[in-house]
Gaussian input, Z-matrix of N, CA and C with variables (Angstrom, degrees):
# hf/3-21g

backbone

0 1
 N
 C     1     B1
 C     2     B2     1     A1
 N     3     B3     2     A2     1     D1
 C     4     B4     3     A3     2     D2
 C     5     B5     4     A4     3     D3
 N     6     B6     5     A5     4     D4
 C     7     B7     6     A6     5     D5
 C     8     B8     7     A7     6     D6
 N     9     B9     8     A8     7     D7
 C    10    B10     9     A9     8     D8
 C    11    B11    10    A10     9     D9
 N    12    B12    11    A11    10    D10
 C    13    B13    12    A12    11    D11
 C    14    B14    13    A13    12    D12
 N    15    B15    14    A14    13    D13
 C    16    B16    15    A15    14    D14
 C    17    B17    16    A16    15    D15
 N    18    B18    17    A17    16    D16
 C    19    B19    18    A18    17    D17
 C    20    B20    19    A19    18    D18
 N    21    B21    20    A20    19    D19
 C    22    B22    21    A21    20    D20
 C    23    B23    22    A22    21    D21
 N    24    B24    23    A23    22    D22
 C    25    B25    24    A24    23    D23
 C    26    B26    25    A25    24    D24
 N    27    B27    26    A26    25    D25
 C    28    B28    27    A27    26    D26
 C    29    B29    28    A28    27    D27
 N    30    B30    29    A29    28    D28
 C    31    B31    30    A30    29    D29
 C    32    B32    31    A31    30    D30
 N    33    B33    32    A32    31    D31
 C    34    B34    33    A33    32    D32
 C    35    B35    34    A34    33    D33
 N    36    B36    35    A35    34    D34
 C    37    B37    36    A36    35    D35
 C    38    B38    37    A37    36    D36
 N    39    B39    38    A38    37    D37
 C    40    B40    39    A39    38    D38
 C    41    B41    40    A40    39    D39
 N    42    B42    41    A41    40    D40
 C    43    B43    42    A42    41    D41
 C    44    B44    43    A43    42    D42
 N    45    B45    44    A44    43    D43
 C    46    B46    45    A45    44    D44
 C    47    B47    46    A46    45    D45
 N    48    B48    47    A47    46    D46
 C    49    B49    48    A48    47    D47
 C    50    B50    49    A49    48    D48
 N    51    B51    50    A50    49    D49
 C    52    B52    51    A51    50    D50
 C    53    B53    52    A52    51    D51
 N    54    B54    53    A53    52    D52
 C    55    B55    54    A54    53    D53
 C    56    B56    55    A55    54    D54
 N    57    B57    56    A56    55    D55
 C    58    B58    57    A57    56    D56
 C    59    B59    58    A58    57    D57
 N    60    B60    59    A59    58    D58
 C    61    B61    60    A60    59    D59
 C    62    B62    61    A61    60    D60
 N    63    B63    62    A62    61    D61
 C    64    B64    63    A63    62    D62
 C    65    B65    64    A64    63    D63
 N    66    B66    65    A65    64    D64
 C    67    B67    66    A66    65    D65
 C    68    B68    67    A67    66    D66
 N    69    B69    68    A68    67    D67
 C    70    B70    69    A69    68    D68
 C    71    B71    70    A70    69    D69
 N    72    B72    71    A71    70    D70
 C    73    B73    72    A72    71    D71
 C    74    B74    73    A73    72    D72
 N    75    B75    74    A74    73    D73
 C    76    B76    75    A75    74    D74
 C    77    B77    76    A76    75    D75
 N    78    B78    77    A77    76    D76
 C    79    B79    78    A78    77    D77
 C    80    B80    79    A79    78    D78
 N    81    B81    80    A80    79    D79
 C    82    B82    81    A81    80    D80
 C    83    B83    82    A82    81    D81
 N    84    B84    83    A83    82    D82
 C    85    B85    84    A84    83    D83
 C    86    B86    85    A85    84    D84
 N    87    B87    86    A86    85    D85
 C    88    B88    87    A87    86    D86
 C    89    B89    88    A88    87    D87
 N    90    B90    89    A89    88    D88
 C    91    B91    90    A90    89    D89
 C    92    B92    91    A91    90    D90
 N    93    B93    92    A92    91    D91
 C    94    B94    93    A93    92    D92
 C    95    B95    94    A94    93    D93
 N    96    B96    95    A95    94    D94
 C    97    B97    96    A96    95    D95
 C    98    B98    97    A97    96    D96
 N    99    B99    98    A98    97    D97
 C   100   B100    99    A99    98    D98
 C   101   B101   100   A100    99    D99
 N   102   B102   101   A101   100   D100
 C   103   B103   102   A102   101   D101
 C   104   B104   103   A103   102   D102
 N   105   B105   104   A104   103   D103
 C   106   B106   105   A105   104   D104
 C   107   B107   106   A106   105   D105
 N   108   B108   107   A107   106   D106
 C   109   B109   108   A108   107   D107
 C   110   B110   109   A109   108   D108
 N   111   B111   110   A110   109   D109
 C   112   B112   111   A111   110   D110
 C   113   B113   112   A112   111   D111
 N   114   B114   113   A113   112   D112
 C   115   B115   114   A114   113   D113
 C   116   B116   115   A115   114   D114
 N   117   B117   116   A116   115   D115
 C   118   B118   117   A117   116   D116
 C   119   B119   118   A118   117   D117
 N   120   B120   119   A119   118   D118
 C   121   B121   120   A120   119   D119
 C   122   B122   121   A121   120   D120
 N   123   B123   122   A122   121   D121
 C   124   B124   123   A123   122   D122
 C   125   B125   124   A124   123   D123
 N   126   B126   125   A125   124   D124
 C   127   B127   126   A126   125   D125
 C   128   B128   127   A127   126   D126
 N   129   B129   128   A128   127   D127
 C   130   B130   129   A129   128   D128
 C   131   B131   130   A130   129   D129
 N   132   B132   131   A131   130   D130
 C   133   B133   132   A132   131   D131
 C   134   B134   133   A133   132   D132
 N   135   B135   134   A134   133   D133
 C   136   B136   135   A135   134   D134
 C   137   B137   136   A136   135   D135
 N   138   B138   137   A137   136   D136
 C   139   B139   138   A138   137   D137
 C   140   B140   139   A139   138   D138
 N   141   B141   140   A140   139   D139
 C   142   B142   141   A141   140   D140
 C   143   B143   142   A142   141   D141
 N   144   B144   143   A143   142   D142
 C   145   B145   144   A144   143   D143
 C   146   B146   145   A145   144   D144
 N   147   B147   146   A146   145   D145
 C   148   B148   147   A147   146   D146
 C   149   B149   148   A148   147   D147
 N   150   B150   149   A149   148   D148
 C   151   B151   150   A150   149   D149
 C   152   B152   151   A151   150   D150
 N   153   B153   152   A152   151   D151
 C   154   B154   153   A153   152   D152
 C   155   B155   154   A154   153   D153
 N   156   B156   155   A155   154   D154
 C   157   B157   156   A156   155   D155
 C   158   B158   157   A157   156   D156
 N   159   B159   158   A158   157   D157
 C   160   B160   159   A159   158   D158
 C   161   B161   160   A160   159   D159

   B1=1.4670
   B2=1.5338
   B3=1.5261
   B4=1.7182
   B5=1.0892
   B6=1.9050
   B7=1.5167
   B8=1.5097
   B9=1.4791
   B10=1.6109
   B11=1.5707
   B12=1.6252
   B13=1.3672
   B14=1.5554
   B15=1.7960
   B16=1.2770
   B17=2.0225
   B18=1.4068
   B19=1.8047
   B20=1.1514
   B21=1.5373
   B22=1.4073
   B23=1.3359
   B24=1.1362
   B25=1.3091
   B26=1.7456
   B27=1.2822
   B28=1.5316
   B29=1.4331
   B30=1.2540
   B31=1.7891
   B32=1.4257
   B33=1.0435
   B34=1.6606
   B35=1.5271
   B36=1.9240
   B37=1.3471
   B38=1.8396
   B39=0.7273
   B40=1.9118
   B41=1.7908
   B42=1.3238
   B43=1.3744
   B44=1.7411
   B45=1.6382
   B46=2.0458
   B47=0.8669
   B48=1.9066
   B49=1.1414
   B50=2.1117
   B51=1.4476
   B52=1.7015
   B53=1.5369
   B54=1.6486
   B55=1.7509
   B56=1.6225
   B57=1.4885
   B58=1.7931
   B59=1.2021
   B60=1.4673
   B61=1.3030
   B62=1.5625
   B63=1.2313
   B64=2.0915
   B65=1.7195
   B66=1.1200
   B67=1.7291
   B68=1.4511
   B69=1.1820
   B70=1.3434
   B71=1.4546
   B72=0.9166
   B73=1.2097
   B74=1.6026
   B75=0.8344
   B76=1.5399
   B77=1.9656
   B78=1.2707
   B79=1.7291
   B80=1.5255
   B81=1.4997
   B82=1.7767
   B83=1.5350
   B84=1.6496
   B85=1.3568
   B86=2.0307
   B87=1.4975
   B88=1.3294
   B89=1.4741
   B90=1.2265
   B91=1.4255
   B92=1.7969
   B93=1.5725
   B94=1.0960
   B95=1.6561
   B96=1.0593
   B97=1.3773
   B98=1.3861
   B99=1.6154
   B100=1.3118
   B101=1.3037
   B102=1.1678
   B103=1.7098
   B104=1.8321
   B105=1.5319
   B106=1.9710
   B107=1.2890
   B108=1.0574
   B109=1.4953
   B110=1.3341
   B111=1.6464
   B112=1.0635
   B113=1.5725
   B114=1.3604
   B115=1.5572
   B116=1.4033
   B117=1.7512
   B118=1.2010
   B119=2.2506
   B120=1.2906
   B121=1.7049
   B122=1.5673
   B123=1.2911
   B124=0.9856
   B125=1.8209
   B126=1.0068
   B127=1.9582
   B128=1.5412
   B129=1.9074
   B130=1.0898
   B131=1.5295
   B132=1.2384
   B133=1.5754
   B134=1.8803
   B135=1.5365
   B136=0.9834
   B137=2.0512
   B138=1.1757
   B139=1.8498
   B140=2.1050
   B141=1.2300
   B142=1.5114
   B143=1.9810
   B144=1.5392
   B145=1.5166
   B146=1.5662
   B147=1.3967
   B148=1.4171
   B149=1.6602
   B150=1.2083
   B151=1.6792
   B152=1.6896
   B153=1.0420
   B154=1.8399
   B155=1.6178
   B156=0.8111
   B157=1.2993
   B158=1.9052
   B159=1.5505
   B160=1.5208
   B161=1.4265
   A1=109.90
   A2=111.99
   A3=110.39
   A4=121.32
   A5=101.39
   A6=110.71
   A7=101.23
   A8=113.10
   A9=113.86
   A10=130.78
   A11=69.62
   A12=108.39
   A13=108.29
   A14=121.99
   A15=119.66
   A16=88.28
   A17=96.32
   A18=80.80
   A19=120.15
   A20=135.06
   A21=145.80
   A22=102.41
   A23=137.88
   A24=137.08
   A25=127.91
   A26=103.23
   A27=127.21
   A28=119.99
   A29=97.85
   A30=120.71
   A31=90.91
   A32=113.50
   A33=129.04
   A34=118.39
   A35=100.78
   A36=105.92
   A37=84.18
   A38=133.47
   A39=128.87
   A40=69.81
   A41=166.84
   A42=151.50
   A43=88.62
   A44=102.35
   A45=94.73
   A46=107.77
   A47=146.80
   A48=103.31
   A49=99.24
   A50=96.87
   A51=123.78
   A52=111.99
   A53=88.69
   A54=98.43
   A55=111.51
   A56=93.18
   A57=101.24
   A58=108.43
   A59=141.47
   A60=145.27
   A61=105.58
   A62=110.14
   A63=101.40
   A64=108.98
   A65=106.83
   A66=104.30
   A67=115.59
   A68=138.82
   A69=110.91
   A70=153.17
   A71=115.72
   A72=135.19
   A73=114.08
   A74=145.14
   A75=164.62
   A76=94.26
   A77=88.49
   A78=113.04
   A79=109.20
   A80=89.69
   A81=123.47
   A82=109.20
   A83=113.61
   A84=109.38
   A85=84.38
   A86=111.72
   A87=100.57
   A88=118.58
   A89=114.72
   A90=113.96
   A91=131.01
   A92=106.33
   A93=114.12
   A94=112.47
   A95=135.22
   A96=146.70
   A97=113.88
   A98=104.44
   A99=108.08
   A100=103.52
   A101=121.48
   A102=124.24
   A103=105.45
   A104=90.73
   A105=103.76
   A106=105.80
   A107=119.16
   A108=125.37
   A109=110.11
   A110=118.04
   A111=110.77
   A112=105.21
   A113=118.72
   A114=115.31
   A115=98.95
   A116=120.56
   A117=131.09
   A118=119.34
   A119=91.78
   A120=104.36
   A121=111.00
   A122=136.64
   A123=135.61
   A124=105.74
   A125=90.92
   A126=102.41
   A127=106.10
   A128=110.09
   A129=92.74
   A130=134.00
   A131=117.78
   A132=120.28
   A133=92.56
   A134=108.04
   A135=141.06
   A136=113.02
   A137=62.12
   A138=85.84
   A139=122.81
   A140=79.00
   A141=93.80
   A142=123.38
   A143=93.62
   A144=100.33
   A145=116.61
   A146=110.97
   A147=109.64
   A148=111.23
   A149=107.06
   A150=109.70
   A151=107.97
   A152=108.60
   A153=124.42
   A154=98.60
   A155=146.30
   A156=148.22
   A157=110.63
   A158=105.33
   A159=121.34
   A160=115.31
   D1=-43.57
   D2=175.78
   D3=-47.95
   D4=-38.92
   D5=-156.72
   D6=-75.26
   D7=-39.54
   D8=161.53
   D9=-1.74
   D10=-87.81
   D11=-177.43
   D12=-43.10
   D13=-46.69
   D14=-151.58
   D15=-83.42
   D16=-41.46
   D17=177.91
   D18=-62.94
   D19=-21.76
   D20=172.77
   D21=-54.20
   D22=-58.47
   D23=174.67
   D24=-89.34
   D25=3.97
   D26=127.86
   D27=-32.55
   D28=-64.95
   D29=-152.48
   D30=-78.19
   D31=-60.21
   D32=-162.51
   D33=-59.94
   D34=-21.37
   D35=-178.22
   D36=-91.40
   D37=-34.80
   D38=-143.19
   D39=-92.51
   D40=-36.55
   D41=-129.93
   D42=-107.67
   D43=-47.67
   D44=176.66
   D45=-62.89
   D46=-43.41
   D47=-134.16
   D48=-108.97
   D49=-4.33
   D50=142.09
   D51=-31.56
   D52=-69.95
   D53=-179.03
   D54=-49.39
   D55=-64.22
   D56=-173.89
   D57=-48.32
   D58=-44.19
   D59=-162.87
   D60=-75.71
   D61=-42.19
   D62=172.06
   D63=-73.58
   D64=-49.80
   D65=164.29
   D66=-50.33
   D67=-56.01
   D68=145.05
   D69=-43.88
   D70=-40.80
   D71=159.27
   D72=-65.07
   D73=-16.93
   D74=-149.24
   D75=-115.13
   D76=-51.08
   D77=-173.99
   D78=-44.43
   D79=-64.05
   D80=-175.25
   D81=-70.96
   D82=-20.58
   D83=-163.46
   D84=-87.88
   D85=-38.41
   D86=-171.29
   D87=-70.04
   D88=-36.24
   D89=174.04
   D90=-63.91
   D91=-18.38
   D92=159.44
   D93=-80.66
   D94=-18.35
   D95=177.59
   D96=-73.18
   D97=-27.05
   D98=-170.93
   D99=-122.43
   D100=-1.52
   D101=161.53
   D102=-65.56
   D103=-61.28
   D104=176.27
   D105=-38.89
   D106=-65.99
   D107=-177.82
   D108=-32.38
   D109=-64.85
   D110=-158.88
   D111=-89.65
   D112=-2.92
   D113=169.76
   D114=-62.41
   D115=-77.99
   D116=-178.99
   D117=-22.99
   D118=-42.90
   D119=170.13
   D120=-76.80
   D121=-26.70
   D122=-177.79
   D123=-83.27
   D124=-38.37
   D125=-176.21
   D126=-62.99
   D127=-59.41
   D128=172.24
   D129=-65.95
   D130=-11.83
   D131=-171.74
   D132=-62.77
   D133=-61.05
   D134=148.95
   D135=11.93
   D136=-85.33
   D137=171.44
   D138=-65.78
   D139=-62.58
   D140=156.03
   D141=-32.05
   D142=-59.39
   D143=-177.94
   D144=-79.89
   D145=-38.30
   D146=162.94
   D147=-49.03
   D148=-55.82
   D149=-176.27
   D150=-43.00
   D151=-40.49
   D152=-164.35
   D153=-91.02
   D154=14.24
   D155=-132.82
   D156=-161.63
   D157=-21.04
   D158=-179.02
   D159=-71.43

């Protein structure tokens, strides 16, 4: 029953830090998603005003 117990909280530690590691990663995946974004919006404004600007 101890020994259970001690792999139970085995599991439970290896499942957070699993968890924490895609939530990070998840984190990092959105902020690069939303960096692009706003590069891509800045370029076209970018582009746009040069065009208007000839």
């Amino acid at each position: 029953m101890c020994l259970f117990k001690h792999a139970g909280e085995i599991l439970l530690s290896i499942v957070k830090s699993i968890i924490e590691c895609v939530v990070l990663f998840s984190m990092i995946e959105m902020h690069n998603i939303f960096f692009w974004m706003g590069l891509s919006q800045i370029n076209g404004f970018y582009q746009r005003y040069s065009t208007n600007h000839k």
